[in-house]
N, C-alpha and C positions, 0 to 999 in steps of 0.2 A: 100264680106267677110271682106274685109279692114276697110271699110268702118264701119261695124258695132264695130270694133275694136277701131277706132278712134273715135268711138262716146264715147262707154264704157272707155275710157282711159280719152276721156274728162270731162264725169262727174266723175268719180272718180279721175281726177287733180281738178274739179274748186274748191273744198273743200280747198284744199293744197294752190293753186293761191291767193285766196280771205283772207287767213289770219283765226284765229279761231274768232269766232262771242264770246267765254266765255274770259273774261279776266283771264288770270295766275296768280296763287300767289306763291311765294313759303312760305312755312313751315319756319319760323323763329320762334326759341324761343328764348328767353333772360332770362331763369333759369339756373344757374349753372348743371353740369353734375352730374348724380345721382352719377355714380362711377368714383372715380377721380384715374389716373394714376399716380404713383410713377415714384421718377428716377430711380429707376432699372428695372419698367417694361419698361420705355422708351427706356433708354441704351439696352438692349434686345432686343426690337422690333426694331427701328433701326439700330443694329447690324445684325439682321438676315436677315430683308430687305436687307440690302446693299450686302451680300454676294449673298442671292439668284440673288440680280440684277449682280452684278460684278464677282460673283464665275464661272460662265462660261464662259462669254467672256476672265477674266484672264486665263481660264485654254487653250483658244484657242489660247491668244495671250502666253501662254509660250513652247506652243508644237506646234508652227508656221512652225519649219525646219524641225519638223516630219510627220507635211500633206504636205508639199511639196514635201518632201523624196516620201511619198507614191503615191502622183500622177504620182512623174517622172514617177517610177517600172510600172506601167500600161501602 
């Protein structure tokens, strides 16, 4: 039974081994953006970004001595 497992595993690795046979391209264009973004949608968008990423961890590091508090009590 192994045996036929490591067969099946081996043909479906040689694909992955041997590299793809179609060369990649990526999708580049070099025409400006149909809709162009203002400074205030920008200020915006990374304003809200930055809170969703930092609004949490800040709120863990400001209530730090009150999960502590609650592990000791357990």
């Amino acid at each position: 039974m192994s045996g036929i497992l490591r067969g099946i595993a081996r043909v479906r690795a040689a694909p992955v081994l041997r590299g793809s046979a179609i060369p990649q391209r990526a999708n580049i264009t070099t025409r400006p953006a149909k809709d162009t973004f203002g400074p205030v949608e920008t200020v915006v968008g990374l304003t809200m970004f930055s809170l969703t990423i930092l609004g949490p961890s800040g709120w863990v590091l400001a209530n730090l001595e009150n999960y502590k508090k609650k592990d000791a009590a357990e």
